[in-house]
PDB file of N, CA, C and O in Angstrom:
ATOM      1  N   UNK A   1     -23.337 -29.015 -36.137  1.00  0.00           N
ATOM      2  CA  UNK A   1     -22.150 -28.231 -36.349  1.00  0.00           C
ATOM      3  C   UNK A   1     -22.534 -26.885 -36.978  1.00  0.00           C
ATOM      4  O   UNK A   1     -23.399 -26.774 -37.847  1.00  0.00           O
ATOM      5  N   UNK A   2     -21.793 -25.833 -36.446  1.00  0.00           N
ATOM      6  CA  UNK A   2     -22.237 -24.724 -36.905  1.00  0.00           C
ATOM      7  C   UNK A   2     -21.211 -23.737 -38.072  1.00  0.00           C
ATOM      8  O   UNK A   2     -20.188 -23.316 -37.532  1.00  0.00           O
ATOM      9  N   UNK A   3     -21.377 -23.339 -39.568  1.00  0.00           N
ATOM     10  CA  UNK A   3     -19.810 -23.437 -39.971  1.00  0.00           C
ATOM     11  C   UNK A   3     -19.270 -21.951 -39.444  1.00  0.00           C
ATOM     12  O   UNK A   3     -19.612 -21.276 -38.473  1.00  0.00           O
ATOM     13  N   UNK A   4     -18.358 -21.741 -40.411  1.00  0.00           N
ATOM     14  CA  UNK A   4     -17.656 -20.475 -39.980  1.00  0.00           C
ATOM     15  C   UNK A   4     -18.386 -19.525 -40.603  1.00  0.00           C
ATOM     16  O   UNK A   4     -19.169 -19.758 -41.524  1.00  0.00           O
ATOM     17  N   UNK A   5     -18.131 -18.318 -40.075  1.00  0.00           N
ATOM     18  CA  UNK A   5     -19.006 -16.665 -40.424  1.00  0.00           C
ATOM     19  C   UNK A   5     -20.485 -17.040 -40.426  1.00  0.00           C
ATOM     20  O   UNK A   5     -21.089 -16.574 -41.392  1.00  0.00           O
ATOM     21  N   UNK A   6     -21.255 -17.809 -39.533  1.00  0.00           N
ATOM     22  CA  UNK A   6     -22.525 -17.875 -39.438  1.00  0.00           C
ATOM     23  C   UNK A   6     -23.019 -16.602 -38.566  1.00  0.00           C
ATOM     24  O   UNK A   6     -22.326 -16.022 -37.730  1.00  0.00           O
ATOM     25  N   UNK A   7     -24.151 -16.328 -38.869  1.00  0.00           N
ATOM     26  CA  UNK A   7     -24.843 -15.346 -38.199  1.00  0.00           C
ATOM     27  C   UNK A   7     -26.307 -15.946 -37.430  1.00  0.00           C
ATOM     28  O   UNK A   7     -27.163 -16.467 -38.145  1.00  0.00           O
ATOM     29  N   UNK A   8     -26.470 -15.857 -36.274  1.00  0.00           N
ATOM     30  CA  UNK A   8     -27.288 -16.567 -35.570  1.00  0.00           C
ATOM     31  C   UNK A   8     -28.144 -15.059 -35.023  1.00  0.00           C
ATOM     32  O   UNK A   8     -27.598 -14.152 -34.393  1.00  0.00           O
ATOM     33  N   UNK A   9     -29.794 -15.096 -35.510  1.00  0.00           N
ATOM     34  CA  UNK A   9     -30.661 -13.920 -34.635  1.00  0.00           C
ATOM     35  C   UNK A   9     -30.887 -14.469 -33.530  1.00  0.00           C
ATOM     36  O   UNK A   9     -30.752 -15.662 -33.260  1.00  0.00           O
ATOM     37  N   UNK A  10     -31.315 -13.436 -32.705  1.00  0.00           N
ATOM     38  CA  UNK A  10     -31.640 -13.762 -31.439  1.00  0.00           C
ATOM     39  C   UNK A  10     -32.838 -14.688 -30.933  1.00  0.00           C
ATOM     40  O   UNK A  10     -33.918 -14.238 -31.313  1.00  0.00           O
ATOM     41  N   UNK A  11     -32.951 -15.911 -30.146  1.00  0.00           N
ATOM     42  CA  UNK A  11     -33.593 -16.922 -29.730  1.00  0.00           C
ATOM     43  C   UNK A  11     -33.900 -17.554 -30.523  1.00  0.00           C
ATOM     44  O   UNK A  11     -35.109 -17.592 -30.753  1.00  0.00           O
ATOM     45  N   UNK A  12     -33.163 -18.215 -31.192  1.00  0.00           N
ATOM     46  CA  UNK A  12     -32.829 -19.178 -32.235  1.00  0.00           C
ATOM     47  C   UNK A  12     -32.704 -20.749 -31.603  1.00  0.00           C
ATOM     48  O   UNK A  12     -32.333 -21.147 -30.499  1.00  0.00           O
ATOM     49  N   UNK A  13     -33.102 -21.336 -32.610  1.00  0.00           N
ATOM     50  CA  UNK A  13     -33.124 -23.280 -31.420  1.00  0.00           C
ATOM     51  C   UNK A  13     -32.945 -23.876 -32.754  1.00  0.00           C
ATOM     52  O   UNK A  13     -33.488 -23.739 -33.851  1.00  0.00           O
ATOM     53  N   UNK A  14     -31.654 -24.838 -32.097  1.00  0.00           N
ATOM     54  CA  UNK A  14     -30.658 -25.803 -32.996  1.00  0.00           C
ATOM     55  C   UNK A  14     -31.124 -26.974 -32.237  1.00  0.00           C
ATOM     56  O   UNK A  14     -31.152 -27.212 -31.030  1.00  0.00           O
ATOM     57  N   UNK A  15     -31.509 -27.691 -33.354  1.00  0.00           N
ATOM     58  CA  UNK A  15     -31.879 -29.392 -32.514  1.00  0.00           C
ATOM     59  C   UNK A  15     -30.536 -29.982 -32.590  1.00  0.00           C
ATOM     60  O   UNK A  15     -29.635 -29.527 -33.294  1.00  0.00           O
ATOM     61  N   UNK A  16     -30.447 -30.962 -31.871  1.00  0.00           N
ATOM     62  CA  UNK A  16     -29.273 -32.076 -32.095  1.00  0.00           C
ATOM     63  C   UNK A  16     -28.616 -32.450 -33.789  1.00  0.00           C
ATOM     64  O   UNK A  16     -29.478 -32.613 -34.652  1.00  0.00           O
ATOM     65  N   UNK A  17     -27.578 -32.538 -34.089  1.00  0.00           N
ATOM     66  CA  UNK A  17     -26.990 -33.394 -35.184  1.00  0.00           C
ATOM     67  C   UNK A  17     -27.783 -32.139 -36.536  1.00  0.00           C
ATOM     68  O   UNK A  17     -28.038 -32.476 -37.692  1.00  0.00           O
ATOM     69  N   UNK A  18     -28.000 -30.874 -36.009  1.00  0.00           N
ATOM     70  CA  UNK A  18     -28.474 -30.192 -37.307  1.00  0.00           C
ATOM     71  C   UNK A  18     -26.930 -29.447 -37.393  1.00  0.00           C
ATOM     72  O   UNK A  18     -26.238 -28.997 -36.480  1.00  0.00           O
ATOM     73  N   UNK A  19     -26.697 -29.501 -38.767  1.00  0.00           N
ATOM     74  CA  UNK A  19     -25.548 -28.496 -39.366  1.00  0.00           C
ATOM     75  C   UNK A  19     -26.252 -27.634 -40.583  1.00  0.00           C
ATOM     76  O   UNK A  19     -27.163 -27.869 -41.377  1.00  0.00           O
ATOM     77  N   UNK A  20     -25.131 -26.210 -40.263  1.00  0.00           N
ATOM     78  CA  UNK A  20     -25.556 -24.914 -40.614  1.00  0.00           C
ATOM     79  C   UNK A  20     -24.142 -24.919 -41.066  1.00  0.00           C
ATOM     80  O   UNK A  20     -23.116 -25.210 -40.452  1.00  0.00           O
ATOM     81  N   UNK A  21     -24.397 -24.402 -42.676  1.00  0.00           N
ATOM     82  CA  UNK A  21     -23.216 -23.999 -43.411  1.00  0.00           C
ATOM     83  C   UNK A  21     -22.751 -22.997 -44.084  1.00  0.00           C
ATOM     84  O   UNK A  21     -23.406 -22.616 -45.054  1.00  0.00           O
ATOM     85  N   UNK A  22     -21.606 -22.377 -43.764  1.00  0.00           N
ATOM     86  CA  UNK A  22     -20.677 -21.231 -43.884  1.00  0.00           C
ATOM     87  C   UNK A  22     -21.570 -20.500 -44.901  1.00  0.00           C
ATOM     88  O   UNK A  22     -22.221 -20.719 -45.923  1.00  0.00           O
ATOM     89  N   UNK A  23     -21.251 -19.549 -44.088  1.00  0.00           N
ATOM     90  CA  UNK A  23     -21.285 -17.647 -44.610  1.00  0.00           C
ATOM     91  C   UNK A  23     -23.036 -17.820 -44.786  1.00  0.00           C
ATOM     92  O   UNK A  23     -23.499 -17.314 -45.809  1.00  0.00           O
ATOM     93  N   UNK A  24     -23.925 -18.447 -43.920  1.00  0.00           N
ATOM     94  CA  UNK A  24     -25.074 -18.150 -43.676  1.00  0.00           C
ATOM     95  C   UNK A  24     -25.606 -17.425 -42.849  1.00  0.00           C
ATOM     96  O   UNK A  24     -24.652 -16.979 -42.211  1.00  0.00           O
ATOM     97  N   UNK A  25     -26.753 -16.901 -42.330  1.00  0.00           N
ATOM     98  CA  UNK A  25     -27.901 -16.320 -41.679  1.00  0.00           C
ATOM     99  C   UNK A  25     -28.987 -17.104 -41.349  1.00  0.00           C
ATOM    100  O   UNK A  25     -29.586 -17.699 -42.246  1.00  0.00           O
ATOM    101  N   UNK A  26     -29.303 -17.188 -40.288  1.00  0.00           N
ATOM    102  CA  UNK A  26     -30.827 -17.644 -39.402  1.00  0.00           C
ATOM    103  C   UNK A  26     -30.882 -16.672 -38.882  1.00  0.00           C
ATOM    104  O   UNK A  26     -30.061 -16.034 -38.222  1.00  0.00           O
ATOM    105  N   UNK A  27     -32.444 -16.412 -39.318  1.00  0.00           N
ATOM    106  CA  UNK A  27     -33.197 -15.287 -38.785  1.00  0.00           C
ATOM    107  C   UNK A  27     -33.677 -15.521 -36.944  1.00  0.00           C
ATOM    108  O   UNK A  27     -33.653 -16.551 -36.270  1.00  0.00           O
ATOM    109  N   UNK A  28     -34.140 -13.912 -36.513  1.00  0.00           N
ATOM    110  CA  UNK A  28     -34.336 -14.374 -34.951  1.00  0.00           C
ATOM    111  C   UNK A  28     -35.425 -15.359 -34.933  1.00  0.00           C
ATOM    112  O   UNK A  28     -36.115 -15.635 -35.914  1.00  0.00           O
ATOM    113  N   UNK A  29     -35.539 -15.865 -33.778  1.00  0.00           N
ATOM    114  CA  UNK A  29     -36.974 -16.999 -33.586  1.00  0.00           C
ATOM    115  C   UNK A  29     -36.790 -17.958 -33.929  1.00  0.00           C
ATOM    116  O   UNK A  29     -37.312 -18.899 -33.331  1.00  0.00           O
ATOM    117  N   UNK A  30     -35.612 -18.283 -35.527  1.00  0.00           N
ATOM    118  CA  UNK A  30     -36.283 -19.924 -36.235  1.00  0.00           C
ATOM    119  C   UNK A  30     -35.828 -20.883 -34.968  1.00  0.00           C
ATOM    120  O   UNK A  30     -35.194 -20.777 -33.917  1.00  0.00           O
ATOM    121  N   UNK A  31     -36.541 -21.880 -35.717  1.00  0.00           N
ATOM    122  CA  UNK A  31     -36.387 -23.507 -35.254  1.00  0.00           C
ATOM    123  C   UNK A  31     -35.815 -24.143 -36.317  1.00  0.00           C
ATOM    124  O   UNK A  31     -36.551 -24.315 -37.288  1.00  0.00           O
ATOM    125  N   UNK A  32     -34.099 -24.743 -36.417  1.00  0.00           N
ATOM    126  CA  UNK A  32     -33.921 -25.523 -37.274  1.00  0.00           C
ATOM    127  C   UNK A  32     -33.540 -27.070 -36.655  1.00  0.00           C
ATOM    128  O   UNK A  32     -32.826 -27.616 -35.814  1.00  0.00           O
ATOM    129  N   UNK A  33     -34.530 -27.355 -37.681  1.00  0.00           N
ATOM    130  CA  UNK A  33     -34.679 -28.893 -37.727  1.00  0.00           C
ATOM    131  C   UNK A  33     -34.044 -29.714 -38.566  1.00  0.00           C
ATOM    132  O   UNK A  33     -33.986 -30.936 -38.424  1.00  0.00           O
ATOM    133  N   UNK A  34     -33.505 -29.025 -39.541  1.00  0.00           N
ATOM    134  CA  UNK A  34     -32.952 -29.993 -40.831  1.00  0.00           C
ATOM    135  C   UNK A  34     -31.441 -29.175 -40.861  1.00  0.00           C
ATOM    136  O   UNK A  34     -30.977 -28.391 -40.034  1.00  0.00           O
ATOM    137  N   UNK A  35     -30.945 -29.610 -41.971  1.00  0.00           N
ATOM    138  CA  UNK A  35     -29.427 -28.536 -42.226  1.00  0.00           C
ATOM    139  C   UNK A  35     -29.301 -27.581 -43.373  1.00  0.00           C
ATOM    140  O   UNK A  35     -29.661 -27.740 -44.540  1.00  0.00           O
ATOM    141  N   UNK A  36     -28.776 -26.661 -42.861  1.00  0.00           N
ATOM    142  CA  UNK A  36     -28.756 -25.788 -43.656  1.00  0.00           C
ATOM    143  C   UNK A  36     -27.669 -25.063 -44.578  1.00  0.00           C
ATOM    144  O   UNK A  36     -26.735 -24.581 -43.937  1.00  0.00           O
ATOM    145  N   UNK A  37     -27.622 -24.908 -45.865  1.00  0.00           N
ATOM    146  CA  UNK A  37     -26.693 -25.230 -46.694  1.00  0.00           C
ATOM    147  C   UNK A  37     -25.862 -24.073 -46.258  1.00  0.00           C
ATOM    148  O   UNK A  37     -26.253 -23.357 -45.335  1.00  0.00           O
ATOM    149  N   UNK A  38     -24.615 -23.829 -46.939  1.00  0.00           N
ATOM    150  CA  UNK A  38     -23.909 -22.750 -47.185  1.00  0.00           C
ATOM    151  C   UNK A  38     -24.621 -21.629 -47.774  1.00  0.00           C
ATOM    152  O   UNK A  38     -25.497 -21.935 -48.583  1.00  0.00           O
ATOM    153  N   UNK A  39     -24.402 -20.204 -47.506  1.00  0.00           N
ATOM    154  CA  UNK A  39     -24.059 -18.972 -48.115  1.00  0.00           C
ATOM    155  C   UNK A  39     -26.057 -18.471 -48.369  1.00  0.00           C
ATOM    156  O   UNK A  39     -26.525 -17.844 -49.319  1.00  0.00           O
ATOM    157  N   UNK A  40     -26.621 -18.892 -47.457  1.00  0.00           N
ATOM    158  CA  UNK A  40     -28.105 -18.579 -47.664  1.00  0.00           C
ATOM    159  C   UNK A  40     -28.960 -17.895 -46.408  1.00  0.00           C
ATOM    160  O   UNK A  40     -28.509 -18.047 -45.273  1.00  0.00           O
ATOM    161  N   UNK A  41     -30.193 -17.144 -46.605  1.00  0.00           N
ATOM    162  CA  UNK A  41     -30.675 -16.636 -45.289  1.00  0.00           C
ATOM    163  C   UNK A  41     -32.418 -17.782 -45.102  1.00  0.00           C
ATOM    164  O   UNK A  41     -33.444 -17.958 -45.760  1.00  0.00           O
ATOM    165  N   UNK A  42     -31.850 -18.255 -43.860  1.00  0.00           N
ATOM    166  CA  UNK A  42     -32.778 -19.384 -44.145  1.00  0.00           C
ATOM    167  C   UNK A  42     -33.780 -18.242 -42.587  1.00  0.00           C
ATOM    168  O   UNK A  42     -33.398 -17.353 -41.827  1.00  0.00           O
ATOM    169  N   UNK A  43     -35.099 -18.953 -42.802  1.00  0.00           N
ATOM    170  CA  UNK A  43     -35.861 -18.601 -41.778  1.00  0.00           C
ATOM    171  C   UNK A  43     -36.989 -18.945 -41.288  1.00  0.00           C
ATOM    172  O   UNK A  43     -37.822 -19.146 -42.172  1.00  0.00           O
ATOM    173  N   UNK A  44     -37.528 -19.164 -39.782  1.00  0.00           N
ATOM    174  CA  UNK A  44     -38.836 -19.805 -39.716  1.00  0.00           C
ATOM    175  C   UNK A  44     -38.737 -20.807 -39.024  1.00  0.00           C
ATOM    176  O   UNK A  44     -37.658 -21.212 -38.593  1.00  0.00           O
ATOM    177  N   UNK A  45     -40.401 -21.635 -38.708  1.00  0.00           N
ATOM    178  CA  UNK A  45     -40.612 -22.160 -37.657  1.00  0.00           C
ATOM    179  C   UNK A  45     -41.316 -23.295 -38.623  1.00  0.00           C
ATOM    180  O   UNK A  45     -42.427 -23.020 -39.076  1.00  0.00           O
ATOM    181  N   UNK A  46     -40.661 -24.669 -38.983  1.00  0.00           N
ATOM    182  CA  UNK A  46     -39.369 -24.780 -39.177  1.00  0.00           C
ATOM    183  C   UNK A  46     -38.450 -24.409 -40.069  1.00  0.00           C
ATOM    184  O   UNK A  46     -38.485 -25.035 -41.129  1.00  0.00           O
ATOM    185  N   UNK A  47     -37.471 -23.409 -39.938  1.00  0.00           N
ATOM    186  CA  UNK A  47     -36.480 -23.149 -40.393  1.00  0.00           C
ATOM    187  C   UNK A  47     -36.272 -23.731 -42.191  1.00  0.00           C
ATOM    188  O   UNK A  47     -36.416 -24.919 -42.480  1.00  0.00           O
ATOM    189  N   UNK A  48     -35.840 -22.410 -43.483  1.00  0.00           N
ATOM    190  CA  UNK A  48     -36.149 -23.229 -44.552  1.00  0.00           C
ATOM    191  C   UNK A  48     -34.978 -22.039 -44.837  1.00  0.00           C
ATOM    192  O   UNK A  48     -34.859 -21.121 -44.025  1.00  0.00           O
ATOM    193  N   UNK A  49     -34.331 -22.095 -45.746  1.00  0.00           N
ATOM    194  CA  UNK A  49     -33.345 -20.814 -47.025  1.00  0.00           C
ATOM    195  C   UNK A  49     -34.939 -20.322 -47.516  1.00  0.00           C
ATOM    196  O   UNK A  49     -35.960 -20.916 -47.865  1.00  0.00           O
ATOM    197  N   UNK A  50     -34.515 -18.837 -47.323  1.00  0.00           N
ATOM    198  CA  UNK A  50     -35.273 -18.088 -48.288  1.00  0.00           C
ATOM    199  C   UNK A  50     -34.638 -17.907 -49.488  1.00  0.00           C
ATOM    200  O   UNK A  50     -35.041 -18.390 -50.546  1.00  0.00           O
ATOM    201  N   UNK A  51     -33.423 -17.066 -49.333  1.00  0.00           N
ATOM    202  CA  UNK A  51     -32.947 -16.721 -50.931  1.00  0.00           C
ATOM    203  C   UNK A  51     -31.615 -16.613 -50.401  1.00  0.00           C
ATOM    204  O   UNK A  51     -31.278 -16.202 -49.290  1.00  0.00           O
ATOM    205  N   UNK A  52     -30.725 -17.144 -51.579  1.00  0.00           N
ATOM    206  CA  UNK A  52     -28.659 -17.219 -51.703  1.00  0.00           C
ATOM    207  C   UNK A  52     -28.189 -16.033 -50.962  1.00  0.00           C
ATOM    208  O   UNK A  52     -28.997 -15.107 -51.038  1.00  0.00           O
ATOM    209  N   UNK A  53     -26.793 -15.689 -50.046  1.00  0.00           N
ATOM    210  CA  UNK A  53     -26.143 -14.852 -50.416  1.00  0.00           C
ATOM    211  C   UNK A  53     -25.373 -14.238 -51.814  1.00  0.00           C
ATOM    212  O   UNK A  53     -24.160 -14.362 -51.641  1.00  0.00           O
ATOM    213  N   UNK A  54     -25.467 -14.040 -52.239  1.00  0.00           N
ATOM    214  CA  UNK A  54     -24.333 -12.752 -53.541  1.00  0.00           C
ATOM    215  C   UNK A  54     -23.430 -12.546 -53.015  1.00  0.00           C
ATOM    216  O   UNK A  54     -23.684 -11.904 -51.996  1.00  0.00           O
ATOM    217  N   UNK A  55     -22.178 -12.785 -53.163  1.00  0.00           N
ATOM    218  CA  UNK A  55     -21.380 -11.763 -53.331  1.00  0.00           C
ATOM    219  C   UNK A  55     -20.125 -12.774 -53.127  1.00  0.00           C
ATOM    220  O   UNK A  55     -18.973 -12.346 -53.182  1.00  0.00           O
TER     221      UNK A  55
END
């Protein structure tokens, strides 16, 4: 599931049953494999939060 106001870069790969949560960022390229919390810019091969949104 993907939440609301997500931002997806370009050629990005969502495995099955992974959820991505509101007001996040995935960078272009990642691979997410696991889920990813709310309000963070996650990135990478496999896919991790670098650091929170603010604001």
């Amino acid at each position: 599931m993907i939440g609301d106001n997500v931002w997806l870069g370009g050629s990005v790969t969502i495995t099955p049953g992974v959820t991505i949560g509101d007001n996040s960022i995935v960078g272009a390229g990642s691979v997410v494999t696991r889920d990813i919390p709310s309000g963070v810019v996650a990135v990478g091969n496999p896919c991790q939060p670098i650091r929170a949104i603010k604001g």
